[in-house]
VOGU-3710 file (C-alpha; in Angstrom, 3 decimals, decimal comma):
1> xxxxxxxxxx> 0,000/0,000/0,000  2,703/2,444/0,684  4,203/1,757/-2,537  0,915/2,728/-4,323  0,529/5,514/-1,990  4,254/6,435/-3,083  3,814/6,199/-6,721  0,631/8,455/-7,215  2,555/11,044/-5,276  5,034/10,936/-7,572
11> xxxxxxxxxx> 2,769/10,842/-10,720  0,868/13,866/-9,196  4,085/15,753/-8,494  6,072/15,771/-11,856  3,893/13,291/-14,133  4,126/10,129/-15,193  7,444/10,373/-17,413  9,469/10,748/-14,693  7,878/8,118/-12,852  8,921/5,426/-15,691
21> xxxxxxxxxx> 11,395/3,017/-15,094  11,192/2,925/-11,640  10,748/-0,538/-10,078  8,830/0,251/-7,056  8,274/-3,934/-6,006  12,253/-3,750/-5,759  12,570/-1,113/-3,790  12,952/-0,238/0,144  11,107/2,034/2,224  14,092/4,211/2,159
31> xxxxxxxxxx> 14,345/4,530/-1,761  10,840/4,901/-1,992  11,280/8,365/0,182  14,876/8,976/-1,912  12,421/8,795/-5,332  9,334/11,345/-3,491  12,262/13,624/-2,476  13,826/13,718/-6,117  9,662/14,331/-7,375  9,602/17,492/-4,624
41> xxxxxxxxxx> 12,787/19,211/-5,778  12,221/18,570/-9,316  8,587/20,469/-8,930  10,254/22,914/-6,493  12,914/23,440/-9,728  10,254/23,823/-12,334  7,968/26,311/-10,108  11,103/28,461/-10,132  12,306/27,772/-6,079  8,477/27,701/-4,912
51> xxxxxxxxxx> 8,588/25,018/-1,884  4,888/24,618/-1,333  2,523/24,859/-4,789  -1,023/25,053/-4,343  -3,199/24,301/-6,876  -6,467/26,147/-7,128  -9,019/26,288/-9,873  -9,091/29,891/-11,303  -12,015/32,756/-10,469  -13,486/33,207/-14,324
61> xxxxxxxxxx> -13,568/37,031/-15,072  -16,928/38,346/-15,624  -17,684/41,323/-17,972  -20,496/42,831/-20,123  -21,972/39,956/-22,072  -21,329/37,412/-18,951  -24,793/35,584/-18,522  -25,693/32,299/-16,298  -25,675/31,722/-12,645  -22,233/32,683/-11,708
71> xxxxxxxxxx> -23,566/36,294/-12,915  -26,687/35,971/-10,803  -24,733/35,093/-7,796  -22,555/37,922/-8,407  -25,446/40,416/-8,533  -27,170/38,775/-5,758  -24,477/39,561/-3,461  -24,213/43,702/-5,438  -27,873/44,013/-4,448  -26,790/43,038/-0,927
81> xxxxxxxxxx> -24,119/45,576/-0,168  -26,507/47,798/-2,127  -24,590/48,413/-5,246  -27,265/47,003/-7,766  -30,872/48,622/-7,886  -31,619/46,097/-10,802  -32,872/42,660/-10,702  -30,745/39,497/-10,669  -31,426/37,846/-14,108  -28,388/36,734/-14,856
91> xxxxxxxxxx> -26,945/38,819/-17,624  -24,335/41,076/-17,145  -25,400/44,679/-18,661  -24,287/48,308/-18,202  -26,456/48,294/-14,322  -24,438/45,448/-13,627  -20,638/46,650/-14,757  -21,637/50,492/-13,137  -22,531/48,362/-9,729  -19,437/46,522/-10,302
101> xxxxxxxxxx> -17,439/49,596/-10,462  -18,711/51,876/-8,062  -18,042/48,578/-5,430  -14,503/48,799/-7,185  -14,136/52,175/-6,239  -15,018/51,566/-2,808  -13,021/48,511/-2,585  -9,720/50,936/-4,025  -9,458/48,666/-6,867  -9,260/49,665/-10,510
111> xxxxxxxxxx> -12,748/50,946/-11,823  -13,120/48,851/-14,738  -16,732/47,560/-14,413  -14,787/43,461/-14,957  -15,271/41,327/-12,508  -12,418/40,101/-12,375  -10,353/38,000/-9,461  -9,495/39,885/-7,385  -12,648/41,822/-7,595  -14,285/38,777/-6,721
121> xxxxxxxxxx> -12,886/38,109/-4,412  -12,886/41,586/-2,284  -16,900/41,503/-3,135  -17,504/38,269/-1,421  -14,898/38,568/1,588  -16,582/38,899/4,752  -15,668/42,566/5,457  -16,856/43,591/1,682  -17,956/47,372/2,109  -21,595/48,397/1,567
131> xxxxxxxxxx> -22,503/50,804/-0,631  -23,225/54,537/0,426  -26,943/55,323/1,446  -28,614/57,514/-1,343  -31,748/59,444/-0,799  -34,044/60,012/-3,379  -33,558/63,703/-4,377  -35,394/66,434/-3,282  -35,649/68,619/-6,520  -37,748/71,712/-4,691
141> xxxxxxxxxx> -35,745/71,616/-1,654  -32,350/71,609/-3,429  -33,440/74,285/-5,143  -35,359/76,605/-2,972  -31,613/76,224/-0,019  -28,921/74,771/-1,870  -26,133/74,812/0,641  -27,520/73,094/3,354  -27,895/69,950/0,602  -24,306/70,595/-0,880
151> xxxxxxxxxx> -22,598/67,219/0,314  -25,718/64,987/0,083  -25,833/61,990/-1,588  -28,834/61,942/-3,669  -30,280/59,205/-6,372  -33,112/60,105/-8,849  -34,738/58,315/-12,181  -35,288/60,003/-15,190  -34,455/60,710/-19,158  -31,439/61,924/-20,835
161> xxxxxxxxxx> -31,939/65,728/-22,862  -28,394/66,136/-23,609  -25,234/64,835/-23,609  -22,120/66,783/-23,809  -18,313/64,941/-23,885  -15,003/65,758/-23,209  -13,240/63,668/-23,108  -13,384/61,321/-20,395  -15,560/64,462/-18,693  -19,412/63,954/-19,564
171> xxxxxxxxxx> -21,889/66,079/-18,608  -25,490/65,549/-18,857  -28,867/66,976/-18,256  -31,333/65,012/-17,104  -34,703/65,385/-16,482  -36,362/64,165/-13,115  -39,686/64,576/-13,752  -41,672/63,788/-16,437  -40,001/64,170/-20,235  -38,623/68,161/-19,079
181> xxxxxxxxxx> -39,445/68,514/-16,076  -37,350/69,111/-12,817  -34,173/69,514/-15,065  -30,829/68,197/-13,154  -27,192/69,247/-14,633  -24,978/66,280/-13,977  -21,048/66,170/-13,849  -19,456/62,494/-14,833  -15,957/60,841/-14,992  -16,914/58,267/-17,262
191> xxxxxxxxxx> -14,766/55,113/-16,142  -13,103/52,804/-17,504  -15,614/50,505/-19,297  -18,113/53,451/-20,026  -20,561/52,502/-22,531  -21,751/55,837/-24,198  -25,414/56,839/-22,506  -27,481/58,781/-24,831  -30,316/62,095/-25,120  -33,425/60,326/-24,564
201> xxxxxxxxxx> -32,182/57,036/-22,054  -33,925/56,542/-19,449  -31,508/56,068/-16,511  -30,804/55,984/-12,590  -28,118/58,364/-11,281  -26,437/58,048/-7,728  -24,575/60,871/-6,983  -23,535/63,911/-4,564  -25,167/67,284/-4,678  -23,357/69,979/-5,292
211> xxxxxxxxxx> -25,710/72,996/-5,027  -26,869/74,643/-8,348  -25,395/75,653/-11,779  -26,012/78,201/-13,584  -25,813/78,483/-17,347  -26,765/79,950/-20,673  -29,197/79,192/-23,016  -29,027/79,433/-26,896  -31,659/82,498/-26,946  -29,331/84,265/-24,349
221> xxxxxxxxxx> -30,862/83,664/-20,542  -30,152/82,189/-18,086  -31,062/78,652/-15,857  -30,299/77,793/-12,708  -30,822/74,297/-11,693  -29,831/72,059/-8,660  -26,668/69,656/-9,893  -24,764/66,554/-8,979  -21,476/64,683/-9,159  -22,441/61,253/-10,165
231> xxxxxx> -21,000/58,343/-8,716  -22,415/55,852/-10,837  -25,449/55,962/-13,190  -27,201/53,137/-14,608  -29,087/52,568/-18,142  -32,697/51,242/-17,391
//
């Protein structure tokens, strides 16, 4: 038995053509342990000096287009630490990847929107950190006193009336209420993995307010509206 026990050691350890040749019914206890010793160093040689090798079935990466229950699992657990607004269906869309990198962000990882390892793994470790609490914006109250809600962290729903880009710089305009309604002026770093977001979207914003903004229309006047920094924004 200890021969047997010896020779799948060795098989597992550097293969079976090293583990050709050998006699094992002819051999003693003490070449037995000789021939696992020579298996150890010659793995230790090949792993470049590495003494103890674990082997351990890769985290797939997980990215726009992902679908199937390793998605929904992965959602599940964004909806938990209140990341993901959207349901868990299993298909990993633009709500999904902006979860996945606002947790990233919070996690001081790279905001790429991939679930990748080490994402992975920081979103399911036991000391994961929750999201931030939004609360649904105020539109008259921002703004009738817009410096006592500079610094709040705000999240509305509504459709997209224009888009401008610079870069990695987007602002938008968004209106809150109805198709024009309750207008919104809306400062973005678009991240990594930024899908462009269109006039007309309809879309969920999370975000920080930052008073009002001022600006000028095409005929000349002037608007003032309440504004935001957005954290992360999602495409309904």
């Amino acid at each position: 038995m200890k021969r047997i026990i010896a020779l799948i050691i060795v098989l597992v350890l550097c293969g079976a053509a090293l583990a050709e040749g050998i006699d094992w019914s002819k051999m003693t206890d003490e070449q037995i342990n000789a021939e696992i010793a020579n298996a150890q160093a010659e793995l230790k040689k090949r792993d470049g000096g590495t003494e103890n090798v674990e082997v351990e079935a890769g985290i797939p990466t997980l990215e726009k287009g992902s679908k199937g229950d390793d998605v929904k699992k992965l959602q599940q657990r964004l909806k938990d630490l209140n990341y993901l607004s959207g349901g868990v269906d299993g298909d990993y869309g633009n709500g999904t990847a902006s979860a996945v990198s606002a947790f990233q962000k919070e996690a001081g990882l790279s905001a790429t929107g991939v679930a990748d390892e080490a994402t992975q793994k920081a979103l399911y470790a036991d000391d994961a950190p929750k999201s931030k609490v939004y609360m649904k914006l105020d539109y008259k109250a921002v703004a009738r006193d817009p410096d006592a809600h500079k610094g709040d962290l705000i999240t509305f729903s509504g459709k997209v009336l224009q888009v401008m880009e610079s870069g990695k710089h987007i602002t938008f305009r968004i209106s809150s209420k109805g198709n024009y309604d309750n207008v919104v002026y809306c400062n973005y770093e678009a991240p990594e993995n930024y899908k462009r977001i269109l006039e007309d979207d309809k879309v969920t914003v999370y975000g920080t307010c930052t008073g009002i903004y001022t600006y000028e229309t095409i005929m000349g006047g002037s608007v003032t509206i309440p504004s935001c920094t957005i954290d992360r924004i999602e495409v309904k």
